[in-house]
KEKE-3310 file (N, C-alpha, C; in steps of 0.2 Angstrom, whole numbers, plus 5000, padded with zeros to 4 digits):
npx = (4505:4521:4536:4554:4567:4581:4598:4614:4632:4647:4662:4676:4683:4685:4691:4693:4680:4667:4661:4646:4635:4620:4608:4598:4602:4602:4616:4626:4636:4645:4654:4665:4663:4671:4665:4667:4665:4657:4666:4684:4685:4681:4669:4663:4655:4642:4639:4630:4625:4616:4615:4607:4601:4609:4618:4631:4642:4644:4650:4662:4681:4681:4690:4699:4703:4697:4689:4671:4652:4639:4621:4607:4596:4594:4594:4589:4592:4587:4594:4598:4610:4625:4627:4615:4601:4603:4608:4609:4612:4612:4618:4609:4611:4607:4614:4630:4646:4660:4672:4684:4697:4699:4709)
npy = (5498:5504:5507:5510:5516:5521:5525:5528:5531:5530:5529:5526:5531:5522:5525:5535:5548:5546:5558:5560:5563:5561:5555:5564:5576:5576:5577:5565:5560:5547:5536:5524:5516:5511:5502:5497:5479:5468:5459:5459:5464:5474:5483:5487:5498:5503:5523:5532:5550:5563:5577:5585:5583:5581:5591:5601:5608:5600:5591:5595:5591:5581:5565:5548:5540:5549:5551:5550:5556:5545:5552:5544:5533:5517:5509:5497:5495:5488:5481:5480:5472:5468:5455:5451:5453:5463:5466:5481:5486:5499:5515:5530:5544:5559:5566:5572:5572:5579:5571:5578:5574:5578:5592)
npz = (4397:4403:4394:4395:4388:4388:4390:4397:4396:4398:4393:4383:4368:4355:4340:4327:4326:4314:4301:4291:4276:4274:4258:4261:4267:4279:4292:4300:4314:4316:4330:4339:4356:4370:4382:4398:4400:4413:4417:4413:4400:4389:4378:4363:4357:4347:4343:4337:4331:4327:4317:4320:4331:4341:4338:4328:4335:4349:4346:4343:4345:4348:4349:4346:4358:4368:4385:4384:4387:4384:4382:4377:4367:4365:4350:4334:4319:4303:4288:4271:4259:4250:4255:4261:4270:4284:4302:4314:4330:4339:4349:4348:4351:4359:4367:4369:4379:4383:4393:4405:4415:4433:4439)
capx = (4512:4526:4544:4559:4572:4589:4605:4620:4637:4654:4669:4683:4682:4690:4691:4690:4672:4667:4655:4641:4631:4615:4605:4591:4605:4604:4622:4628:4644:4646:4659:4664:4663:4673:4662:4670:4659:4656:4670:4688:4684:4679:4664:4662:4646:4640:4634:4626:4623:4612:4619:4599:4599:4615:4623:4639:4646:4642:4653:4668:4686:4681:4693:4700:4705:4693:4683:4664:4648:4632:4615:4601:4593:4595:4591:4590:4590:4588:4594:4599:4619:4626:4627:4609:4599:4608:4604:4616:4608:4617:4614:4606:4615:4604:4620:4639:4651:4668:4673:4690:4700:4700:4715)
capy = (5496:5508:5507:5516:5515:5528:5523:5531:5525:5532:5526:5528:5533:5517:5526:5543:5550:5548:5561:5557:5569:5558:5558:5568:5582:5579:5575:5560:5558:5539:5532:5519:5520:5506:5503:5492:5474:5466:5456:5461:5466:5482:5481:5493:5501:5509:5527:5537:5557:5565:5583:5590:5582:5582:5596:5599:5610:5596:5583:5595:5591:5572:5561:5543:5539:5556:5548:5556:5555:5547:5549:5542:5528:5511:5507:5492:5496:5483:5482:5474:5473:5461:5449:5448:5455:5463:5472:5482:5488:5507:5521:5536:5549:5564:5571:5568:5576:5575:5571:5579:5571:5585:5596)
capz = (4399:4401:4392:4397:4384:4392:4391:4400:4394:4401:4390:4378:4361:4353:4334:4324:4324:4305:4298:4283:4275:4270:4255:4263:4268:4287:4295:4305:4315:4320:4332:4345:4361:4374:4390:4401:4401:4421:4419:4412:4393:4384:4376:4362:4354:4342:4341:4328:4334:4322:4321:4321:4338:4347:4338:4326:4340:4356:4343:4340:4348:4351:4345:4346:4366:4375:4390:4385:4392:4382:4382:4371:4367:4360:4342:4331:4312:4297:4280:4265:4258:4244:4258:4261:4278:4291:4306:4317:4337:4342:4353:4346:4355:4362:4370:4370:4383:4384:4402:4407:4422:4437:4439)
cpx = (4516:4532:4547:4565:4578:4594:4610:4626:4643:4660:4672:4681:4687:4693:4691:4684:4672:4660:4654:4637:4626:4611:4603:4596:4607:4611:4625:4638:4643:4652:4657:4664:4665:4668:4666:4664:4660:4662:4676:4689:4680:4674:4662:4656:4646:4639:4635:4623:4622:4615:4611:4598:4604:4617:4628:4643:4648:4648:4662:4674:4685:4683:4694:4704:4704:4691:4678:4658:4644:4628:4610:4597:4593:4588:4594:4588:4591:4590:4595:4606:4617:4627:4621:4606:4601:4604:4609:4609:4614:4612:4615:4606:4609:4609:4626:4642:4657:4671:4682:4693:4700:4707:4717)
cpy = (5502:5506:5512:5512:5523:5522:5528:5528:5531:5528:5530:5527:5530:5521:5532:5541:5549:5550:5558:5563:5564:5559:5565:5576:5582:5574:5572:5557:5549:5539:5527:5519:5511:5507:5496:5486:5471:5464:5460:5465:5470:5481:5487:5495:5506:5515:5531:5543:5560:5573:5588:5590:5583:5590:5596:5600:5605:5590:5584:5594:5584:5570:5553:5543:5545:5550:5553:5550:5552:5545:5548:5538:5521:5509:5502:5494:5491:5486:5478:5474:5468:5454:5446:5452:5458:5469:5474:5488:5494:5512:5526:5540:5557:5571:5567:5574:5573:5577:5572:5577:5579:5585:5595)
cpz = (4397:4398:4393:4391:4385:4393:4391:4397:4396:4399:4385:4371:4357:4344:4334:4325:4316:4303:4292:4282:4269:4263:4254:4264:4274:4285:4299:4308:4318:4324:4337:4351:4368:4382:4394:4405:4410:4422:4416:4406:4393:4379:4371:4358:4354:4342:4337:4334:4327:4322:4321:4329:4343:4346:4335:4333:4347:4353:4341:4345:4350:4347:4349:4352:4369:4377:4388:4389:4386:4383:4378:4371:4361:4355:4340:4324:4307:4292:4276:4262:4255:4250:4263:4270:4282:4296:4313:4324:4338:4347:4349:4351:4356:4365:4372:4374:4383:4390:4401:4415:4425:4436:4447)
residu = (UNK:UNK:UNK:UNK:UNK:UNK:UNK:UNK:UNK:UNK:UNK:UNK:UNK:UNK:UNK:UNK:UNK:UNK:UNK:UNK:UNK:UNK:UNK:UNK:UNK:UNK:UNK:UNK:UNK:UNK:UNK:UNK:UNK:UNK:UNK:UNK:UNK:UNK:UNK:UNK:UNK:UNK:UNK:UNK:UNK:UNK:UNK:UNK:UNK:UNK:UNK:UNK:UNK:UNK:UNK:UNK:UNK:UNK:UNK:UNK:UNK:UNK:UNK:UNK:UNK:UNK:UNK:UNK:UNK:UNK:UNK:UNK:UNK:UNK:UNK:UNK:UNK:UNK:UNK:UNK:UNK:UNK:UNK:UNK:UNK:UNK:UNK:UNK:UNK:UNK:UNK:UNK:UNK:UNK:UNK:UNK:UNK:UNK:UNK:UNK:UNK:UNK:UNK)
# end
């Protein structure tokens, strides 16, 4: 059996980006990302860009309301917190672009 797990997203960047620098040493920017759902509402989700994979450089000058481009692939990660279980689904960015309107 084959799987294809690719995801394209084209939307607005509802929030700051916020950098982490993990135990491990590697370096993770997260942000949100509005994509516009079928009907009238913005649907926003999550991504995590790992900077070994995307890049510092590919992540810098984005801020809260650029239009960018991503691609990656959706992930589901579990854990555990003082409020027991939790599990959060995000894209796992491979590459982020920041789309400028034509001139």
């Amino acid at each position: 059996m084959v799987t294809v797990n690719v995801v394209v997203l084209a939307g607005t960047v509802v929030a700051d980006p916020v950098e982490r620098r993990m135990p491990s040493g590697d370096e993770v920017t997260e942000l949100r990302v509005a994509v516009p759902e079928a009907g009238k509402r913005l649907l926003p989700l999550p991504v995590a860009a790992w900077h070994s994979s995307v890049g510092k450089r590919a992540l810098k000058g984005i801020a809260k309301g650029d239009a960018v481009l991503v691609h990656g692939q959706l992930v589901r990660r579990f854990y555990r917190s003082g409020a027991g279980a939790r599990s959060l689904t995000e894209v796992l960015a491979t590459g982020i672009k920041k789309i400028t309107p034509p001139e």
